[in-house]
Steps between C-alpha positions, in 0.01 A plus 500: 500500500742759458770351738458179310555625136847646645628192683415214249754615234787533735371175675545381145858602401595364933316152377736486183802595667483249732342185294827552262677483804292197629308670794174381588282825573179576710288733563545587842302414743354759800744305745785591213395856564591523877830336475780806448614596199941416557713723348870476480789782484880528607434866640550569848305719722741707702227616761154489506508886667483727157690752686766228503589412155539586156559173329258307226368194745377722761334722260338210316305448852456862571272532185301249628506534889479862540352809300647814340259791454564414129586227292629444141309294286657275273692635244441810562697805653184723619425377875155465566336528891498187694452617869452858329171615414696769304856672444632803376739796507413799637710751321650560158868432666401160578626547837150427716322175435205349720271230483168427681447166631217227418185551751533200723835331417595287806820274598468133441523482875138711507676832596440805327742632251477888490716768335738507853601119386633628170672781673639267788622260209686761294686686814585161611662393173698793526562508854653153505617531159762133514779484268314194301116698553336755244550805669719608160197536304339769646801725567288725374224523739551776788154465669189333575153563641173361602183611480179333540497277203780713262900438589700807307848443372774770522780438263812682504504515138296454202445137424271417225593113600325553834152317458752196338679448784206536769401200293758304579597232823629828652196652509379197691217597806546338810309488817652775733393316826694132378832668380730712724613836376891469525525148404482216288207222634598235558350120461294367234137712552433741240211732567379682144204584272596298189268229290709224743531400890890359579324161630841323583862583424821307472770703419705367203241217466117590465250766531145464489245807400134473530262712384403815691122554543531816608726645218342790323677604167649548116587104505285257258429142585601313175213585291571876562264574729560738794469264829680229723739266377296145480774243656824440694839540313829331613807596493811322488853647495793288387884569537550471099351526148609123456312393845255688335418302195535207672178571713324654177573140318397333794174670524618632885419864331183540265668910390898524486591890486835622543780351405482219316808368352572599167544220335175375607345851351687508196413130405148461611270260282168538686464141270726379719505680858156537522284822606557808323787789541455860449676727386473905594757731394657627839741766597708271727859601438841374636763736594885467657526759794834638610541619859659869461624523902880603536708143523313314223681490161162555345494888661781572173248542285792393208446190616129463475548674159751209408269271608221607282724478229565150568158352587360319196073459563483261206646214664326543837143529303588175307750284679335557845150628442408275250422839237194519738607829604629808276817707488469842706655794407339804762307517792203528375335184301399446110148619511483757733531898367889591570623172414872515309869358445661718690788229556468366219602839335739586708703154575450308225731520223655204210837480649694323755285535865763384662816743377227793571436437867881427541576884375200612688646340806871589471384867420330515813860382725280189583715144545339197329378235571232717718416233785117522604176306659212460315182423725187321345176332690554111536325303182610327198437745277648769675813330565516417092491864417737591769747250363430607157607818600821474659616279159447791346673713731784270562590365177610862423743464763423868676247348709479271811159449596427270835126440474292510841134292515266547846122442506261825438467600866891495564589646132286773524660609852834417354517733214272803679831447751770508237579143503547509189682689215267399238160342488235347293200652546080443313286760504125486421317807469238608785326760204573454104633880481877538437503689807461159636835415395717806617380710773572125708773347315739851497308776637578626883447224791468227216463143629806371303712656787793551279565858626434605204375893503486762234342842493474491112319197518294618729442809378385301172260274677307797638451614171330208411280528781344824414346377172118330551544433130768265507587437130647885557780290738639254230773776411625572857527119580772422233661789615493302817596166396816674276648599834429235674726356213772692585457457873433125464378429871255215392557323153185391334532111395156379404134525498252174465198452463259414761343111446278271688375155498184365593369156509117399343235631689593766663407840326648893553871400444517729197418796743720358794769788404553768283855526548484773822513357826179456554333129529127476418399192683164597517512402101591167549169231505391208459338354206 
């Protein structure tokens, strides 16, 4: 009875939605039940190895392929254990951390998983550490051991952000007898502990998860219970938001996550679409990355102060985002604790933009117009903001900007190379802690691979790592973003919200994503 008195009135609002938009809905039947669940997204895995890559799409199936030895629930920032029976540090300095294991955790493949997985996972990570893998986020981790069911963590320094990032794809446990020590696997098998099997894969087309019997723990079917996920999801990857919403109005996808088109966001009727849409208030956030290495015009740091000057986020929010996404002034997003307008405050002034850079410039001995590439990932909408940008840029007359497009796979190799002397760059948080949003994006061995390096901001980012309490932070974090100001090696452009659709009769969309990178499939059912 209970499970019925919390499905009818959401059956009820799916049943209006779709009669105004003149769907016929049924209950559905147990056959209904077995068929997967498709879901739709323009994300694209980079490996299927976590040691391999740091990117959104392959983190959205490490959540649900592999375990962590925690895991965040939604919308929250304290991790909770998942293949952990229990975590904790060891010392006041927060510099020793262990966990014991779950009695009896095994592989999907029926091996055991024991503490000497999670240490063979961690040293590989680190030992391979690829330019496009996250080996970045635990620079601070100097050791770790096994034994019996407890793995200890050494940490160079004190990081209160530890247990957030061992909750993370990074953190990922893999099967120490399927994946080589000193290098990436390769092929389309993934061997891991999660709430899913990998039953097929097609990369850049289709994966299809079913539901681990042997997983054992924090993830809730949809009714919040602690257990195995009841059917089979899949997934299908297109090239482009607009390919996208072509499938979701088809019915190809039942779920459409990540990205949508904006126009299709900012105008939707669910009177007229169909389904429903929601709506979470994510920490996505947009930012124009200048590579710093000697050659580049972008490594005068005039320039990329000229620059943000010149770049006007009003027009690229409206004209090109549809206002679906909001103008971005720091690093770190509206509604996390250090948020601010640091260039805002320091670039924006009520006179003429243009006449400012031009004296910044000239000041500086630097010849106008300054001639340089601007690399983006293939896609409509990331071509529109790219051109929006060199209008800006050009119609000053200081800049000439020759923009660069290549799919995911080739753009991220291109700019970790130098291809390019600017770049647009998303990045969605892996913990909501502003940490999140500087220790990767400008700390030492970030994955923008600008070059960028700075012993004052680092110094400031291990600051904030020493507090547990991390409302004592806030302070040290604007100090952060001000420099970062002055430096300008990434400027923030945006941050949007995180939306997705769902057609009638398929519930757990709402809880789909919270805005990190982590995809809870095992949410999605049918009705």
């Amino acid at each position: 009875m209970r499970s019925l008195r919390i499905w009818i009135p959401l059956l009820c609002i799916v049943v209006a939605l779709a009669a105004g938009a003149g769907f016929r809905v049924q209950l559905s039947a147990d056959g209904d039940q077995e068929r997967p669940i498709h879901v739709g997204t323009t994300d694209v895995v980079g490996s299927l190895d976590p040691a391999g890559s740091y990117d959104t799409g392959s983190w959205a199936l490490y959540s649900n392929l592999y375990q962590s030895l925690l895991t965040l629930p939604p919308g929250s920032a304290a991790p909770v254990p998942d293949a952990a029976e229990s975590c904790r540090f060891l010392d006041p300095s927060l510099t020793t951390y262990a966990c014991t294991l779950r009695e009896g955790l095994t592989f999907a493949n029926g091996h055991p998983l024991t503490a000497q997985d999670v240490r063979y996972s961690f040293e590989r990570t680190l030992g391979i550490a690829t330019d496009l893998g996250p080996a970045s986020l635990f620079s601070s981790l100097s050791s770790v051991s096994a034994q019996g069911r407890t793995v200890t963590f050494g940490l160079h320094d004190r990081d209160a952000t530890f247990p957030m990032k061992l909750a993370t794809g990074a953190g990922a446990i893999v099967d120490r007898s399927r994946y080589p020590g000193k290098k990436l696997r390769s092929g389309a098998a993934v061997d891991g502990s999660g709430p899913y099997t990998l039953a097929a894969y097609t990369p850049g087309l289709r994966a299809v998860l079913k539901p681990n019997p042997r997983y054992r723990g924090a993830v809730g079917v949809p009714r919040g219970t602690v257990g195995v996920p009841r059917g089979t999801v899949e997934v299908r990857y297109f090239q482009d938001s607009e390919q996208l919403a072509t499938a979701w109005r088809r019915g190809d996808v039942e779920v459409a996550h990540r990205q949508l088109p904006s126009h299709l966001t900012a105008g939707y009727d669910p009177g007229k679409e169909g389904g429903r849409m929601t709506e979470a208030a994510g920490a996505e956030i947009r930012t124009m990355v200048f590579d710093l290495r000697p050659g580049s015009p972008m490594a005068r740091r005039e320039v990329r102060q000229a620059i943000a000057v010149l770049v006007d986020r009003g027009p690229i929010a409206a004209r090109v985002h549809h206002s679906t996404v909001e103008p971005l002034y720091s690093l770190i997003p509206q509604g996390l604790s250090g948020h601010t307008t640091s260039f805002f405050d320091r670039y924006f002034r009520d006179d003429d933009t243009r006449a400012r850079a031009r004296a910044m410039l000239r000041d500086a001995g630097i010849r106008t117009p300054v001639t340089f590439t601007y690399g983006h990932r293939k896609g409509a909408a990331y071509a529109a903001e790219a051109a929006e940008v060199r209008r800006q840029l050009e119609a000053t007359g200081l800049f000439r900007v020759r923009t660069v497009s290549a799919e995911w796979k080739e753009f991220q190799k291109g700019y970790a190379a130098g291809a390019y002397d600017a770049y647009g760059l998303s990045w969605v948080p892996d913990f909501p802690d502003p940490d999140n949003f500087t220790t990767p994006l400008v700390g030492r061995a970030n994955v923008m691979h600008n070059t960028y390096a700075s012993p004052r901001i680092d110094r400031l980012i291990s600051h904030t790592q020493r507090h547990g309490d991390r409302r004592k932070t806030a302070g040290t974090f604007r100090d952060i973003q001000n420099e970062i100001a002055v430096d300008v090696p990434v400027l923030p452009l945006w941050q949007r919200k995180d939306y997705v659709l769902a057609w009638p009769g398929v519930a757990g969309s709402e809880h789909l994503s919270d805005g990190t990178g982590v995809w809870r499939l095992w949410r999605l059912s049918r009705m």
